[in-house]
N, C-alpha and C positions, 0 to 999 in steps of 0.2 A: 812330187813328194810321195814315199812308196807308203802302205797303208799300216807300217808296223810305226812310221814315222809319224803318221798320224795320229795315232791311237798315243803315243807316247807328250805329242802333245794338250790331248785332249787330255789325261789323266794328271799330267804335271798342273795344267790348269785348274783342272778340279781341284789337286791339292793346295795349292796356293787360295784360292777362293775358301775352302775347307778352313784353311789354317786363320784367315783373316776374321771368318764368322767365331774361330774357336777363341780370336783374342777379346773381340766385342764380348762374348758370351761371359768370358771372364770377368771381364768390366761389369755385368749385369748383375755380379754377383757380389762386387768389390768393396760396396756400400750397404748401408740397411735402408728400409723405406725411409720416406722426406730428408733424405743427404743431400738433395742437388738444390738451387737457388728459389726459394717460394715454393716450395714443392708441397707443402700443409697446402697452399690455395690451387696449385694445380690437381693434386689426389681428392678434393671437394670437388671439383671440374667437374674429374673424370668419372666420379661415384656417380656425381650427376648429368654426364654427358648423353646417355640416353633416353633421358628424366625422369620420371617420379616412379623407384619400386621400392619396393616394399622392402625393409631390409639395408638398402641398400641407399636411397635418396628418397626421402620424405619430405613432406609439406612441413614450412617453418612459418615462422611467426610472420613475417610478412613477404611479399612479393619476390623482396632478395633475401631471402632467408632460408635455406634447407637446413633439413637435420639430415646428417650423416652417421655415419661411423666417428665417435670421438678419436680415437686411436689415429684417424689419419691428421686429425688436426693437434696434436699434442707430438706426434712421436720423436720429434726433432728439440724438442725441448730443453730438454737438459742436455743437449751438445751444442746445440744450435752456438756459433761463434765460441766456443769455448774448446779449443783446439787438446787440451789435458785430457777430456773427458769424452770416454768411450760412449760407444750407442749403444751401451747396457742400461735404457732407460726404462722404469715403470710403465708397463703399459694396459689397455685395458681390451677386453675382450669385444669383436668387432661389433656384437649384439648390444652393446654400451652405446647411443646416440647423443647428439649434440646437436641444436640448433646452433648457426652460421650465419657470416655473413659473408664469411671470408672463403670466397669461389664467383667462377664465372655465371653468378645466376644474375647481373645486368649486363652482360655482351660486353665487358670490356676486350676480352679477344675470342677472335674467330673460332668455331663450336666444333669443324671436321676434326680437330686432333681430339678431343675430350671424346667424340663422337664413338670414334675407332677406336683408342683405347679404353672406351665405358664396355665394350663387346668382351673385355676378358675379365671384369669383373668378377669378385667372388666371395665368398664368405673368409676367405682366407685370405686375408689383406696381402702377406709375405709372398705367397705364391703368385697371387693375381701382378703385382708391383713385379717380380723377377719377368712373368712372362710377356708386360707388355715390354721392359726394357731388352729381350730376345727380340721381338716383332720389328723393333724399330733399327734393331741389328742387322736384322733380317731383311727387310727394307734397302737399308742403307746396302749391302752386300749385293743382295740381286739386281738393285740399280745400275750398281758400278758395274757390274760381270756382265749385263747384259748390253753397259754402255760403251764396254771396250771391244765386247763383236761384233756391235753393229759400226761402230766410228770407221772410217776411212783408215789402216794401218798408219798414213805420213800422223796422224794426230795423236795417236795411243800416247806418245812421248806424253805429251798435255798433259793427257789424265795420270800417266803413273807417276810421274814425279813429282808434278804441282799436288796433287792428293799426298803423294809419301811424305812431302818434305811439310805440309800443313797439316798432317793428323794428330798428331800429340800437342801435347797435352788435352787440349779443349774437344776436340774432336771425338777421341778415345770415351772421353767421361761424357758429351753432351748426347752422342750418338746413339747410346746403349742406356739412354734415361726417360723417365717419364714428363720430362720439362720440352715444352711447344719449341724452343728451338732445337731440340732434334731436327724437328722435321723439317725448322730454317735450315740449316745445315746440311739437310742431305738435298734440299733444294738447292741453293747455292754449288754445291759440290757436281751436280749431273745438268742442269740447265741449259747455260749457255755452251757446254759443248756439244748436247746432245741436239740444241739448236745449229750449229756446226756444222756437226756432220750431218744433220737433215738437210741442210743447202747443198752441201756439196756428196751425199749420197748418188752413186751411180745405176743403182738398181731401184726398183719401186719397192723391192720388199723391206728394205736398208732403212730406205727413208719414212716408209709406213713406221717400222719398226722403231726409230728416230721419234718422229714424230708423237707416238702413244708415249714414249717416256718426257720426251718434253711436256706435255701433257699430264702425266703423272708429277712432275717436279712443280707445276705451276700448281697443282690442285695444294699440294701438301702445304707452297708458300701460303697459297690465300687460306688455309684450311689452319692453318699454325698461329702467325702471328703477322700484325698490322705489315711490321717492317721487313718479314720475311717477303710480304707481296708486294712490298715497295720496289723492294731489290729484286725480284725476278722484273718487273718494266724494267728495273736497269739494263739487267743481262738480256734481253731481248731487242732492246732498243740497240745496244750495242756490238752484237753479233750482228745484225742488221745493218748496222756500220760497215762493220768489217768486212761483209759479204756483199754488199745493196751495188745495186746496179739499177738504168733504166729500162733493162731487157724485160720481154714480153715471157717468157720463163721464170724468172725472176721472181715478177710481179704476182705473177700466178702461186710460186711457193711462199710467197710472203704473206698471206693471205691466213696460214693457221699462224704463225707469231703473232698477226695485228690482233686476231681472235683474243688470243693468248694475253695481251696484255690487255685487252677491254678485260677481260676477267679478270687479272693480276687488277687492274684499278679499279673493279667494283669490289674488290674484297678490300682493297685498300681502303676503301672511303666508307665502307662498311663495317666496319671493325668499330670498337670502338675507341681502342689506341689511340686510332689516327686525329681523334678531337684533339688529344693532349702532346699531341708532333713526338713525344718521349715517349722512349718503346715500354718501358717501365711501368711501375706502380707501384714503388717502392717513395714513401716521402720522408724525403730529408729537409732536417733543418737548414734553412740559409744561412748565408755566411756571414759573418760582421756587417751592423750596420754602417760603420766608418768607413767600409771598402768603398768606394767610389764604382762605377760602373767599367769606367777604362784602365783601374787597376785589377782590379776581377779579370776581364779579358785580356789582359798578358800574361795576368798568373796562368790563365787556364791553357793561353796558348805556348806557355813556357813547359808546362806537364804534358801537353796532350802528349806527346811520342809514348808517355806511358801508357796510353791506351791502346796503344796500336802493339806494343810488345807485350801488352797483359792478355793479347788473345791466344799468346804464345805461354802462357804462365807466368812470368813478369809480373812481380807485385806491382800497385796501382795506389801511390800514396801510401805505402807500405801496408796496403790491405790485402787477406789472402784471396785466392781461387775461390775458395764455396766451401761457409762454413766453418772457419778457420783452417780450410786445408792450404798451407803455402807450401809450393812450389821451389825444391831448391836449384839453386845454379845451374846445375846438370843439366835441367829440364829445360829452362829457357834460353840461358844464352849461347849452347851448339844453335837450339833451332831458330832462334834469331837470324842468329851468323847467316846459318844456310840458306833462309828465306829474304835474306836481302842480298847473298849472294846471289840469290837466282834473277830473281827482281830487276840487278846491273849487270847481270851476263843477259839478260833478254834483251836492254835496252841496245846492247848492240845490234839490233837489228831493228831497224825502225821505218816505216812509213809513214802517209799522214794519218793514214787509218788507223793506226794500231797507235801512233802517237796520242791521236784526240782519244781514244777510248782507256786507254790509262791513266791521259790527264783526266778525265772526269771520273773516273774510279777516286782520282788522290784527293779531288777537290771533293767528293764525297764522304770519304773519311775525314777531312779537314772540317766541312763545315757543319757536318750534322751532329757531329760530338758537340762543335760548338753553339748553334742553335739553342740544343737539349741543353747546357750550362748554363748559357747567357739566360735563356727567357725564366731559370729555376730559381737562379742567381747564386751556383752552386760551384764549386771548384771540382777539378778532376780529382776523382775517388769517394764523390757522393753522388749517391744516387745514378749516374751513369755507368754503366757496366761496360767492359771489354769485349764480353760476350754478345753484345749488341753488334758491333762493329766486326766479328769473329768469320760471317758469310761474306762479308764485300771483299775482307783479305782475299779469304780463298780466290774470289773468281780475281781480284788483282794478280797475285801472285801466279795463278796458273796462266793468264791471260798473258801476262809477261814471256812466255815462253814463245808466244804464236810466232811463226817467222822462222822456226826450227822444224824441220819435218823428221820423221821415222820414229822408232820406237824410244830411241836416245835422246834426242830432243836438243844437239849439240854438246851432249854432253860426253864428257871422257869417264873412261872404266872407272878411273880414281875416281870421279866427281860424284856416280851412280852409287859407288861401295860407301863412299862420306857421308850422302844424301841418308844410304839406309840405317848406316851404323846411328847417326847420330837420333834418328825417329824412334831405332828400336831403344837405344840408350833414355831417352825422353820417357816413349810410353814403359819402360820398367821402371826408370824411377818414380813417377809419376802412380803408378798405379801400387809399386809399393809404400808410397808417405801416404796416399789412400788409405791404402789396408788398416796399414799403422796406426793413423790417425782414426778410423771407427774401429777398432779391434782392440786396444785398449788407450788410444789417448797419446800423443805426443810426450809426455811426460816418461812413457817407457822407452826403451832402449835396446840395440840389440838386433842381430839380422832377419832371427829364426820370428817370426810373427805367429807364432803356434804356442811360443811360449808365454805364459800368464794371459792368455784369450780372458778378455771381462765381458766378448757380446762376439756373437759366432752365429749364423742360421743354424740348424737343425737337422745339422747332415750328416753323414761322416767322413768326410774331405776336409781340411782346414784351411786355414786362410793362408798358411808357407804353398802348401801346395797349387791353391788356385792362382798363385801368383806366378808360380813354376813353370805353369802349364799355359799360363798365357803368355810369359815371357816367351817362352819355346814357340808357340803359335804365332807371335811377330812378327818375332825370326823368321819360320821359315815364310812367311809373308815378305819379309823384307828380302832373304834367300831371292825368292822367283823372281820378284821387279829383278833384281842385279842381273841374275842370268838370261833373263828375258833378253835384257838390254847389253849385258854382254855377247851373248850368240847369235845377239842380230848382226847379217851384214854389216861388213864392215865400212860398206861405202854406203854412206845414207845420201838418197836423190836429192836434188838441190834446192833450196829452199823457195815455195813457190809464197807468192803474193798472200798477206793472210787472206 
């Protein structure tokens, strides 16, 4: 490769990476503060994730009690489920406190995410809230970009497509927020592959390299949420699988996974999630006392599939995404389609290996939704979220692919061009019924979202625009995968053992 050839791919990269951060960043700005799921109890966390200052997280009335910033516990209020009404809510000045109860001050979940984003804290609620949902963009971005030069090329396939074809709806909005399964998410997302190609790294510096990110992906699971560290043991266990041998090599690089998952299970059992098996804390009322025990359990088993398409935006008992944001057609049934296309084109390729570690991904999703219902006595669409189940797709879905080598992944030009069109179709609708819906409320009408603004930040960009400009930045996101994966060889090597 001559060196003007080099230089052209190193800056086409960079652009593609540029444009992917500039769509996140959009997203960071798409909402106003407490838009995302429990987000009043996560912004109490996070004031008091560093603990007690002055200003910022004060001693409360008792032991679980801080006084905060009122403003982070009210600001959801008057939209909160109420899909009509804009985020141009009353609010109060952050020098206003409120004692609490409602935050992570008895350990129900893991402290490293509240920890990290207590560090950009500020007297300016609006600005401190945009700049952690940057950090956690930024996170997510440098992972990936770091985890596609170090992976072995036959694997890239993996990560561009199963990541392309699973990033909208939920991804876009959970990735670019101040809610602990960010950091499930972008666990889930870099883990078990970076596991991957640290086994089969050919160089030491590949695999050193490998290994720090796998390592970074485990800290964030056990550092987020119960069930984010649940599912990293998963992905370790089952890469482990896929790769595991008796060899005296082997055995010796198996040594930082086993680590890895002592960690992954001492956060698990350390959390305090993990007492109530439900990743939640959200309490719903049960269901009919006349329901019998084995009628409840077919109802639930007759719904579940709803849970598994609602991580795609798919209403869930006809309840919305977050907040009353629902998700129209657009958004989830292309990406459905695509992600169980991919799903039965992997399964052409099967061994025992990759056999057993898919069935234990489905029976995962199968039983732990059920579990969470049955012991609650709850039906699907209470109190059990999609968003719980939203990291195991991923690693399903991309895992699905294993058995395809190169950049393509088995895939044809049309199949790559469908894949992207339909993600960038998702994350713009999706980001535009966002807008809409905090900008003035579902109730309004009409393309232009600049017209009759009832609740805007404080900038001079509007909200048509920021929409514009991350549509464009998808784009060309979704652009590079294509051409990546079109101006690769056209003969992709043949497909080795996963």
């Amino acid at each position: 490769m001559s060196r003007d050839a080099g230089l052209v791919r190193v800056l086409a990269f960079g652009a593609v990476v540029l444009a992917l951060l500039g769509a996140f960043v959009t997203w960071s700005v798409s909402s106003p503060v407490a838009s995302s799921a429990d987000e009043d109890f996560h912004l109490a966390s996070i004031w008091c994730g560093d603990g007690l200052r002055d200003g910022y997280c004060e001693e409360g009335s008792s032991d679980v009690h801080r006084t905060v910033p009122r403003q982070l516990l009210t600001a959801n209020q008057c939209f909160d489920n109420q899909p009509e009404q804009s985020a141009a809510c009353p609010g109060y000045p952050s020098s206003v406190m409120m004692d609490t109860d409602r935050g992570n001050f008895a350990g129900v979940y893991p402290q490293g995410f509240y920890a990290v984003m207590g560090l950009l804290v500020s007297a300016d609620i609006s600005a401190s809230v945009i700049a952690m949902r940057v950090l956690n963009s930024l996170l997510y971005v440098v992972m990936m970009s770091a985890l596609f030069l170090l992976i072995p090329a036959r694997r890239r396939g993996l990560l561009v497509w199963g990541s392309l074809a699973t990033m909208a709806p939920f991804g876009m909005f959970l990735i670019p927020s101040v809610n602990p399964s960010s950091w499930g998410v972008i666990s889930a997302s870099t883990l078990w592959i970076a596991l991957l190609g640290y086994y089969e790294a050919r160089t030491t510096t590949r695999r050193i390299g490998l290994a720090v990110l796998a390592c970074a992906a485990v800290l964030m699971a056990v550092g987020s949420r119960a069930d984010a560290a649940a599912y990293a043991v998963v992905a370790i266990g089952l890469v482990s699988l896929l790769k595991g041998d008796l060899s005296r090599p082997f055995l010796r690089m198996a040594m930082l996974p086993a680590v890895l998952a002592v960690v992954a299970v001492i956060g698990f059992l350390s959390a305090g999630q993990a007492n109530s098996i439900n990743p939640g804390f959200e309490i719903t009322a049960p269901t009919e006392d006349n329901q019998t025990w084995i009628s409840l359990l077919w109802d639930n088993l007759l719904r579940l599939p709803e849970l598994w398409a609602g991580a795609f935006g798919a209403p869930v008992a006809g309840r919305a995404l977050w907040l009353g944001t629902v998700a129209p057609g657009i958004v989830w049934v292309p990406v459905v389609l695509v992600v169980g296309g991919l799903v039965f084109f992997g399964l052409r390729r099967l061994d025992w290996r990759k056999s057993i570690s898919l069935a234990a991904i489905a029976l995962l999703l199968t039983a732990l939704p059920m579990i969470w219902l049955m012991r609650d006595q709850i039906l699907v669409g209470q109190g059990v979220q999609a968003r719980y189940l939203y990291p195991l797709i991923i690693v399903f879905v991309t895992m699905s692919l294993v058995g395809y080598d190169g950049v393509r992944a088995g895939l044809t030009r049309l199949q790559m061009t469908l894949i992207a069109i339909v993600a960038l179709a998702a994350d713009a609708a999706i980001q535009w019924v966002t807008l809409r819906r905090f900008v003035t409320g579902l109730d309004a009408h009409g393309i232009n979202l600049n017209a009759g603004a009832e609740w805007w930040w404080d900038v001079p960009i509007g909200p048509m625009h920021v929409w514009l400009i991350g549509a464009f930045c998808f784009a060309g996101f979704c652009v590079g995968c294509v051409l990546y994966g079109v101006l690769s060889r056209s003969q992709e090597p043949e497909p080795a053992r996963p």
